[in-house]
C-alpha positions as CSV (number, residue, x, y, z in Angstrom):
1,X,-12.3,-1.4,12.9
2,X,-10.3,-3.9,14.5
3,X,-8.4,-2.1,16.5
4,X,-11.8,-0.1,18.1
5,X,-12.6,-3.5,19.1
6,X,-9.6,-5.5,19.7
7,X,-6.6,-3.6,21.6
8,X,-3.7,-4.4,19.6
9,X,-0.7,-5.2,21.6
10,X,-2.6,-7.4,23.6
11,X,-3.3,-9.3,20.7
12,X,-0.2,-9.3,19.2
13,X,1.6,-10.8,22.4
14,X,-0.9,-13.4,22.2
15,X,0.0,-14.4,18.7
16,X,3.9,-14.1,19.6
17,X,3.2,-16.3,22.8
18,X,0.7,-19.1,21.2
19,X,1.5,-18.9,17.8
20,X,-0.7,-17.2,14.9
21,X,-2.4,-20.8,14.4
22,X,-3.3,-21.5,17.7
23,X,-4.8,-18.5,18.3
24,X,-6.6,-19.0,14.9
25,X,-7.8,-22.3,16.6
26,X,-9.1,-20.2,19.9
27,X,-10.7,-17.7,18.2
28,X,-13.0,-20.2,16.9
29,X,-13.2,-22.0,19.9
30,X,-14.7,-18.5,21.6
31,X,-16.7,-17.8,18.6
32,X,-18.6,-21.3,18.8
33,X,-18.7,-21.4,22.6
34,X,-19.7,-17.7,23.7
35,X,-23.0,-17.6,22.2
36,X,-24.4,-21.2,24.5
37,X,-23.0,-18.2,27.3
38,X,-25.3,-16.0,26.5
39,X,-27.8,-18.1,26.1
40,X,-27.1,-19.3,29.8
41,X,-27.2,-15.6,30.7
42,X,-30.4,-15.2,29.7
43,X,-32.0,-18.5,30.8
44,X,-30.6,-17.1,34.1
45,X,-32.1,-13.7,33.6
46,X,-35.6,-15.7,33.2
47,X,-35.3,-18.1,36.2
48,X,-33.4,-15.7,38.6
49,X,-30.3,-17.8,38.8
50,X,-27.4,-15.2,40.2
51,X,-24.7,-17.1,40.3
52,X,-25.5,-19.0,36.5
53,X,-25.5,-15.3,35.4
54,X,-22.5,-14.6,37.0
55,X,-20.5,-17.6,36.1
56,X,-21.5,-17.1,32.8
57,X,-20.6,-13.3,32.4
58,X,-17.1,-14.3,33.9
59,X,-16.6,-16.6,31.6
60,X,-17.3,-14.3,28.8
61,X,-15.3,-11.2,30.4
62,X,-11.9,-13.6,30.7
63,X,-12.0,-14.9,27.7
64,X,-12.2,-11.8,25.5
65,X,-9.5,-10.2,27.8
66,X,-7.2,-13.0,26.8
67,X,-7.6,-11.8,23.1
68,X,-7.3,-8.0,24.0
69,X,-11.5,-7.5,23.5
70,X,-11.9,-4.9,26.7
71,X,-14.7,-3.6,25.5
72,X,-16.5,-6.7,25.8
73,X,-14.9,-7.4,28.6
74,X,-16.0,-4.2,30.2
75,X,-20.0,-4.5,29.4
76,X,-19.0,-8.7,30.3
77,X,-18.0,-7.1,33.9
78,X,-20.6,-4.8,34.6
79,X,-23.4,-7.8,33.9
80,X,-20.9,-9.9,35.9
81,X,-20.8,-7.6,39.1
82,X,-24.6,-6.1,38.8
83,X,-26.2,-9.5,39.3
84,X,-28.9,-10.7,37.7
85,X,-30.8,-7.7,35.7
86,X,-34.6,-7.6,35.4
87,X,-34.8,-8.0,31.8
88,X,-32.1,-9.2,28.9
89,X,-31.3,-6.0,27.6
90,X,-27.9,-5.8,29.0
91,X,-27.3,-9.4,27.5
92,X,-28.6,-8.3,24.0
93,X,-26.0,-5.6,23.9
94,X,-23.4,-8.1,25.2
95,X,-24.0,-10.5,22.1
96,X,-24.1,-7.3,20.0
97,X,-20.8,-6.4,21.0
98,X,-19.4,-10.2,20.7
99,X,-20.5,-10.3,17.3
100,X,-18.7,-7.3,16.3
101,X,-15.5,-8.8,18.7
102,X,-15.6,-12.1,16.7
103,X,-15.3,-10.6,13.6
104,X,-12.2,-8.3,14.5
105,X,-10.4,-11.4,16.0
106,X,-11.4,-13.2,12.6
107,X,-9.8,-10.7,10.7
108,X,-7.0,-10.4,13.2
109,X,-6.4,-14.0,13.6
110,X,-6.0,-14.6,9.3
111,X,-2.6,-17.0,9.1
C-alpha cells in the first residue's frame, strides 16, 4: 500500500539525504501539524478567506511532495489553484487522503 501512496524513490532520497531518523522526526512533525491545515481550510471555506485557503493548501501540497506523497499533493494543488470551494467536500477528501499518506510514511519511516 505504501508505495500507491508514497512514490518510492522520492522517499528513499529523502531518507539517504536527512537520515532515516530525521525523517522519522518530520514525519511526525507533518502528521501533528497537517490536520490544524485543514482545519484552517475549512474555517476558510466558511468565512470566504481565499488566500487562508490557499496558503493553507500550499502548505499541505509542499510538504507531502517533500516525502514523495503526489497524490496528496495533487488533490492539495487543485484546492490550492481552484480557490476557495463552496462547500468542504474537497477538504474532506484531502484529510482522507492525508490519513491514508501518514500511515504509509509511518510505515515507511520505521528506523
Amino acid at each position: 500500500m505504501s508505495h500507491a501512496v508514497i512514490d518510492p524513490h522520492t522517499f528513499d532520497e529523502l531518507q539517504a539525504n536527512a537520515g532515516a531518523d530525521f525523517v522519522a522526526e518530520l514525519v511526525d512533525t507533518f502528521a501533528e501539524e497537517a490536520p490544524p491545515l485543514l482545519d484552517e481550510m475549512r474555517n476558510a471555506v466558511a468565512s470566504g478567506a481565499a488566500e487562508r485557503f490557499r496558503r493553507a493548501a500550499h502548505s499541505i501540497k509542499s510538504n507531502s511532495s517533500t516525502f514523495g506523497a503526489m497524490r496528496l499533493a495533487a488533490r492539495a494543488r487543485e484546492l490550492e489553484l481552484g480557490g476557495v470551494p463552496a462547500d468542504a467536500t474537497g477538504v474532506d477528501a484531502l484529510a482522507h487522503e492525508l490519513e491514508a499518506t501518514v500511515a504509509a510514511l509511518r510505515a515507511l519511516a520505521r528506523p
